[in-house]
C-alpha positions in Angstrom: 37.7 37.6 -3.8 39.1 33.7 -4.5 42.2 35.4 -6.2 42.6 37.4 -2.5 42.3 34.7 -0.8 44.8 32.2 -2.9 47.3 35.2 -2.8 47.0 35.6 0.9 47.6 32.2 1.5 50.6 32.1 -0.9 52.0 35.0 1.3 51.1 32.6 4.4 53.1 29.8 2.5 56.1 31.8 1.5 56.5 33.5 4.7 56.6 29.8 6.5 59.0 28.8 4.5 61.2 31.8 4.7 60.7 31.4 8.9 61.7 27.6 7.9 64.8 28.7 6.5 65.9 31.4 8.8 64.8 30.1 12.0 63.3 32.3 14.8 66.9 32.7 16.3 67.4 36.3 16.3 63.9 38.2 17.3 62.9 40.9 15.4 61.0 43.6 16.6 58.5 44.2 13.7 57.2 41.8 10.4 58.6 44.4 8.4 62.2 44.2 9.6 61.8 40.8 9.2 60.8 40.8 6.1 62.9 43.6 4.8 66.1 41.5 6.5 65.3 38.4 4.2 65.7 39.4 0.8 64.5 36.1 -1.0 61.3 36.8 1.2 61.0 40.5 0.2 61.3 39.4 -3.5 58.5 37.3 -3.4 56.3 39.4 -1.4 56.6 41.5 -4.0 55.8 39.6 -6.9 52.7 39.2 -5.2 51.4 42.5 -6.2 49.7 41.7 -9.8 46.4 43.2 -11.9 43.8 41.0 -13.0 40.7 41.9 -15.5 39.2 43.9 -13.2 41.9 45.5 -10.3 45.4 45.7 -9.1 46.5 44.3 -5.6 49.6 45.0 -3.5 51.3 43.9 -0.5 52.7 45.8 2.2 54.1 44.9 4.9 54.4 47.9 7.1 55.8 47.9 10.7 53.2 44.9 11.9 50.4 44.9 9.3 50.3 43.0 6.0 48.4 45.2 3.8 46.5 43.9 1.1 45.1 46.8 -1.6 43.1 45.9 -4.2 42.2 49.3 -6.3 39.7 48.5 -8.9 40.6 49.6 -12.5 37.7 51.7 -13.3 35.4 53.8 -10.9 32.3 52.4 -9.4 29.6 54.4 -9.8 28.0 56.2 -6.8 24.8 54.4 -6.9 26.8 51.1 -6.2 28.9 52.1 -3.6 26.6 51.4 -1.1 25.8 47.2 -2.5 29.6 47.1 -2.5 30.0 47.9 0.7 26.9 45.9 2.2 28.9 42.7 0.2 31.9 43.6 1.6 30.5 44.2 5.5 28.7 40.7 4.8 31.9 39.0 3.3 33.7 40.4 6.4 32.6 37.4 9.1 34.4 35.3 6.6 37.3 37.2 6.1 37.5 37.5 9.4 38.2 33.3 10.4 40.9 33.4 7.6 42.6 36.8 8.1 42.8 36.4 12.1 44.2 32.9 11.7 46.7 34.0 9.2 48.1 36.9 11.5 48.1 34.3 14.3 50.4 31.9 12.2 52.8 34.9 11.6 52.9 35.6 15.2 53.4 32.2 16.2 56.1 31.6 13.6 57.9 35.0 13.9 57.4 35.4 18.3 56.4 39.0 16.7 53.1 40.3 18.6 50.4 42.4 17.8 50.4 41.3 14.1 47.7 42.3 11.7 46.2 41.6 8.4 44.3 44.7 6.6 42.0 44.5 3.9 41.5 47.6 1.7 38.9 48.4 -1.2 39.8 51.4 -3.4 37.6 52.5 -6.0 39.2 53.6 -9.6 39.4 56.7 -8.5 41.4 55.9 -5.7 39.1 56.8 -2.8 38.3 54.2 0.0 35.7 51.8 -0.5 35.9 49.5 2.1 38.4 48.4 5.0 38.9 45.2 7.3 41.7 45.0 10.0 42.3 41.6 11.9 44.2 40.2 14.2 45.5 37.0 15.5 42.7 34.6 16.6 
């Protein structure tokens, strides 16, 4: 969960820089043309997308959502799915402060609306464990 949220705010960081560097001059209709239209940006997006001891997580940025994925390596067994998700529900009134104030900053920075951040759970296996969505607060 700390790695998440040190990554998410290392997107935060890179994308105010890269809105530092190009300016908000020409508006662009979604984060993901923005994005895709800054290739230093892209890059680094990118390399955000790493596997740790226990998981791999990705970045997305599609149309207005940053998509964070985190797919565990190995499957967790039925019997725990349920504590998982319980954690995660709980964990989600924190997520929540962070995540909406992160897609507010991009839509403050970029003059892009309607921005949000998702949070997805997959389990080894590849099936859904869990999912957040927030938006700008």
């Amino acid at each position: 969960m700390k790695k998440m949220l040190k990554r998410t705010l290392s997107l935060l960081m890179v994308l105010a820089v890269a809105f530092t560097l190009t300016g908000c001059g020409g508006k662009k209709k979604t984060l993901e043309t923005f994005v895709n239209d800054n290739a230093t940006l892209k890059t680094q997006i990118e390399a955000m997308s790493q596997s740790d001891e226990n998981g791999k997580m990705v970045v997305d940025i599609k149309d207005n959502n940053v998509i964070y994925t985190y797919t565990f390596h190995e499957t967790v067994a039925k019997e725990e799915i349920d504590q998982l998700k319980t954690y995660f529900d709980q964990a989600s009134n924190t997520f929540s402060a962070t995540f909406g104030a992160i897609a507010k900053q991009l839509e403050d920075e970029t003059k892009i609306k309607g921005i949000t951040v998702e949070v997805i759970y997959l389990n080894g296996d590849s099936t859904e464990l869990w999912k957040g969505s927030y938006t700008a607060k």
